[in-house]
C-alpha positions in Angstrom: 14.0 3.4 -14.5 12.9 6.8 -12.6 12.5 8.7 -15.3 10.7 12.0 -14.0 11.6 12.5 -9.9 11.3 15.8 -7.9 12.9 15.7 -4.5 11.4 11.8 -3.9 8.3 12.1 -5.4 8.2 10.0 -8.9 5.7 11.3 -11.3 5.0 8.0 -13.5 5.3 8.4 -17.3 2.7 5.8 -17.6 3.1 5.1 -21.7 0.8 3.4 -23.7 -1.3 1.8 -21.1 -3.5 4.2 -19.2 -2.2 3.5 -15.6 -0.6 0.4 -16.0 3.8 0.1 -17.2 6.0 -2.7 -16.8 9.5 -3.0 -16.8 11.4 -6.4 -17.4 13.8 -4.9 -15.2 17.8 -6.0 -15.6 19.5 -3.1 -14.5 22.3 -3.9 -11.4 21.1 -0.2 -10.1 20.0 0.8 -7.0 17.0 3.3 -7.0 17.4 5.8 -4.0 14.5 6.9 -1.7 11.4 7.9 -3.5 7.2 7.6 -3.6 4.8 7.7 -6.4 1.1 7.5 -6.2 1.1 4.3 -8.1 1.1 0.7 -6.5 4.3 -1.3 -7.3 4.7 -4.7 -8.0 8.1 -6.3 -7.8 8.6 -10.3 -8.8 12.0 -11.7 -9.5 12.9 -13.5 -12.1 15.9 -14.4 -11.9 18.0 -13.8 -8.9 16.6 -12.0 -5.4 15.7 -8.2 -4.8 15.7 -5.6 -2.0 13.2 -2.9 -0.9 13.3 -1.1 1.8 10.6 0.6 3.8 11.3 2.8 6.8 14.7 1.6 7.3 14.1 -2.3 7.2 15.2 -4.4 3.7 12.7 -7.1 2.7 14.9 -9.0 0.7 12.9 -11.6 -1.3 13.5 -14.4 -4.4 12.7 -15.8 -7.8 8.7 -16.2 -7.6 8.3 -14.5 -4.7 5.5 -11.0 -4.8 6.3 -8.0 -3.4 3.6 -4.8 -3.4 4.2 -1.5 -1.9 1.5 0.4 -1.8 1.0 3.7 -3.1 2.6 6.6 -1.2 4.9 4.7 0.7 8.4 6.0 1.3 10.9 3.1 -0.4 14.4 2.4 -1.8 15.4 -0.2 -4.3 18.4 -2.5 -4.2 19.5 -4.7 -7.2 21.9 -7.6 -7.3 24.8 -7.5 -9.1 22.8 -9.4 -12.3 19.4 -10.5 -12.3 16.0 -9.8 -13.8 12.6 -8.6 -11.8 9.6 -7.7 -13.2 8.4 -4.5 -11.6 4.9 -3.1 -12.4 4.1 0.3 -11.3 -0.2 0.3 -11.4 -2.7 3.4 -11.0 -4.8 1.7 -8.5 -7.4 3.9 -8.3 -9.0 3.3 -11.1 -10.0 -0.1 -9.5 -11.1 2.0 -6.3 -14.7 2.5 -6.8 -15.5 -1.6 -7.2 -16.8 -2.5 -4.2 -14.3 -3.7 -1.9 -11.5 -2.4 -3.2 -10.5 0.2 -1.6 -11.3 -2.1 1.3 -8.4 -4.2 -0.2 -6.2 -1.4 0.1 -6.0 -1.1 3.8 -4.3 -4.3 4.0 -1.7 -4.1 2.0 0.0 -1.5 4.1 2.9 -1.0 4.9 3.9 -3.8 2.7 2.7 -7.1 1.1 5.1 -9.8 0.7 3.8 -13.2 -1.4 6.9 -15.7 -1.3 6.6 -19.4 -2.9 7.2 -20.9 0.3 4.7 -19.4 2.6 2.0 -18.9 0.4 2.4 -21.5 -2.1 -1.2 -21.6 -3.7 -2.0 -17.8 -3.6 1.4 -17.3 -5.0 0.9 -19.6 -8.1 -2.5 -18.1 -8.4 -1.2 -14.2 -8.5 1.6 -15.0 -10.4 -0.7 -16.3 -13.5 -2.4 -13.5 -13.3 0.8 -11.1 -13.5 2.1 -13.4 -16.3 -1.0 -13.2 -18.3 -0.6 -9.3 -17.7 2.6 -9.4 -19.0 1.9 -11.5 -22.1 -1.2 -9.3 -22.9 1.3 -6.2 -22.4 4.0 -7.3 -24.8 1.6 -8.3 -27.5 -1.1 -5.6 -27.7 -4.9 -6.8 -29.3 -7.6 -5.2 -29.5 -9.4 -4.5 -25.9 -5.7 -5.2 -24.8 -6.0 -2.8 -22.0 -9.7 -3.9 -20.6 -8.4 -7.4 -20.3 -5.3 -6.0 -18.4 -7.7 -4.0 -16.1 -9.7 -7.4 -15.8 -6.7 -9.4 -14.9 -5.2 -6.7 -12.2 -8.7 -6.9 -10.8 -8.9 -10.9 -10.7 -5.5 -10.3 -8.9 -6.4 -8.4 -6.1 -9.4 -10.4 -5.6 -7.8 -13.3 -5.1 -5.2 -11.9 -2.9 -8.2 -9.9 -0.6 -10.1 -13.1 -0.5 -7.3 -14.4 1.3 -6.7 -11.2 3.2 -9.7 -11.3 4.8 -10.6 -14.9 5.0 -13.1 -15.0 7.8 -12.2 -18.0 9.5 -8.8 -16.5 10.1 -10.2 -13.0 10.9 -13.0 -13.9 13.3 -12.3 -17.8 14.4 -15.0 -19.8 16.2 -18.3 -17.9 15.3 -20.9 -19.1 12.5 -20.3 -17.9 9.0 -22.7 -15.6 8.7 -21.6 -13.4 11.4 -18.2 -14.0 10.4 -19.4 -11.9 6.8 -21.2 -9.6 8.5 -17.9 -9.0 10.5 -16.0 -8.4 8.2 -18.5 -6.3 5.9 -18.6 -4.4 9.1 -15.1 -3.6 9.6 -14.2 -2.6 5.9 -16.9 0.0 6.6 -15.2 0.8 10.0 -11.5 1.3 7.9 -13.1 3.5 5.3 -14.4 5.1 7.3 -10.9 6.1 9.3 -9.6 7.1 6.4 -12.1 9.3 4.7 -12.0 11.3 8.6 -8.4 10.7 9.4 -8.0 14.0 9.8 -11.0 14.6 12.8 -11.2 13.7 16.4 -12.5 10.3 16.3 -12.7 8.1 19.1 -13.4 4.7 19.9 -16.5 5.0 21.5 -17.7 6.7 18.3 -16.3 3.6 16.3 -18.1 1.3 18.4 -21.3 2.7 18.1 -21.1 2.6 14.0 -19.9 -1.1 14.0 -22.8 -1.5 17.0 -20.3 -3.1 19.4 -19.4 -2.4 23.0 -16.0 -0.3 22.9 -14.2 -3.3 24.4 -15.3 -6.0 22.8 -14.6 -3.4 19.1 -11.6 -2.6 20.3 -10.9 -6.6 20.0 -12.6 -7.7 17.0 -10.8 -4.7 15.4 -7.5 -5.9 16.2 -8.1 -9.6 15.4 -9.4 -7.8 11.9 -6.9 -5.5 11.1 -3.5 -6.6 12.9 -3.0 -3.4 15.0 -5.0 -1.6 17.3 -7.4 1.1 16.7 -5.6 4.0 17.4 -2.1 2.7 15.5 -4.1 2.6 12.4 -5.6 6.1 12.9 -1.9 6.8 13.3 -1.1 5.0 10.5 -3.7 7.2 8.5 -2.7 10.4 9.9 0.8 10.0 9.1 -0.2 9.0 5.5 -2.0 12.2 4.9 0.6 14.3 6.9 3.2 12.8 4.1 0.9 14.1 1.2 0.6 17.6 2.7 4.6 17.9 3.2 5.6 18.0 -0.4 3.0 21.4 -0.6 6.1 23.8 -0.2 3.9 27.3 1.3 2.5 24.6 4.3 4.9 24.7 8.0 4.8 21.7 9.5 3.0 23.5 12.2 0.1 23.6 9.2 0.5 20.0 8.5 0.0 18.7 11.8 -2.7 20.6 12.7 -4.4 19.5 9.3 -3.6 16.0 10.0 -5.5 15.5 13.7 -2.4 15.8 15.6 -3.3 18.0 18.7 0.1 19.2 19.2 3.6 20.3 17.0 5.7 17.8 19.5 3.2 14.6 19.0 3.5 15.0 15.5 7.3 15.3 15.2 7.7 12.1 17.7 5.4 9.9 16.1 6.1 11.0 12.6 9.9 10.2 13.3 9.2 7.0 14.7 7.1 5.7 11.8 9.0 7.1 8.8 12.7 7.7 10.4 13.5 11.2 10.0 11.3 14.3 10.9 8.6 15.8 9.2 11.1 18.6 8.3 13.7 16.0 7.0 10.7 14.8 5.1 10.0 17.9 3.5 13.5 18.8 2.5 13.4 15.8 0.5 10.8 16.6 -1.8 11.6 20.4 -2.1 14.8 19.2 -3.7 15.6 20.0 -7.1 14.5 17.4 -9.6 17.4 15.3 -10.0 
């Protein structure tokens, strides 16, 4: 299935569908480490399915919705026989309607949909993946604007959910549980678009207009994690993109990334991805394989 890899990094030979190619996948083959800018979408068909991500399988069943989002380090395992469809998607062409880049914060590390914990959202996303697939196989004409439509549809549903506001911010009124949550997507794309600068909470807390502890709160109730784990989380993110360019030292790339020091970098780079920034790198500078 990994048709074009360099060191780990898959470049996706995207055919007729401008950032969009599906595989009705039946190989019993394992797919060693690799990334790709591309979203993936695994659902079995027939039979389960394993990724893993930073050392830990997720192994999931027939129905069930895996998505891994794009630049994240992962290895496939197949069962001995079985089908899967597995959809790599460019998502970034989907980035500049409101709210969805938004969505794409909370998909990370991974996004799991099974049958039995989500049994509604899952029968909703997977119409929407088996109109895809039909519209795929049979091409029309506008084909590929009702694909685009559909993906959309998909990710809609799934980030209503994600950030339902009764579940995000319990026990307030509804209008200051949207204005919550409109206030927090800001706050995350904001993090990401200055990752890379010294930002601290107090300065947070002023641009969401909250005291830093009661921020520091609503943005863990929002977001799952604490503030500074997901400016780790973004830092580490952009560190990876900057250690497949081969004339950067990882000196170069943690400076580049906010880290303050070499030693910080190396210790919390190793204990989100499992190996070392220079581990890392040797991996992409590979030979294509």
């Amino acid at each position: 299935m990994i048709k074009i890899l360099n060191g780990i990094h898959e470049t996706v030979a995207y055919d007729a569908f401008h950032g969009l190619k599906l595989y009705h996948n039946k190989e019993a083959e394992n797919y060693p480490i690799h990334w790709h800018t591309a979203l993936e979408i695994i659902m079995p068909i027939q039979e389960e399915y394993t990724v893993i991500i930073d050392g830990t399988s997720h192994t999931f069943h027939e129905g069930d919705i895996f998505i891994t989002p794009p630049g994240t380090l992962h290895e496939l395992i197949a069962p001995p026989s079985g089908e899967r469809l597995i959809m790599l998607f460019d998502y970034s062409l989907i980035c500049n309607v409101k709210g969805m880049d938004s969505m794409l914060h909370t998909l990370h590390p991974y996004t799991l949909i099974t049958r039995e914990e989500y049994p509604e959202l899952n029968k909703k996303l997977q119409f929407y993946l088996n109109e895809v697939i039909r519209e795929y196989d049979n091409p029309v004409p506008f084909t590929e604007a009702c694909v685009y439509s559909l993906m959309i549809r998909f990710f809609v549903t799934l980030g209503r959910t994600s950030f339902n506001a009764d579940t995000r911010f319990p026990g307030i009124t509804n209008s200051k549980q949207h204005e919550y949550i409109e206030k927090f997507m800001m706050v995350c794309n904001y993090i990401t678009d200055h990752c890379t600068e010294n930002i601290s909470v107090e300065e947070l807390a002023d641009l969401a207009g909250f005291s830093k502890f009661h921020f520091a709160r609503l943005f863990k109730q929002f977001t799952n994690m604490s503030c500074y784990e997901y400016l780790t989380q973004k830092r580490i993110a952009h560190a990876e993109r900057l250690l497949i360019e081969p004339n950067l030292s990882i000196t170069e790339v943690a400076m580049r990334s906010g880290f303050n020091s070499l030693s910080t970098f190396n210790r919390i780079f190793k204990a989100a991805k499992n190996c070392t920034p220079s581990e890392y790198k040797n991996l992409n500078t590979k030979d294509q394989r």
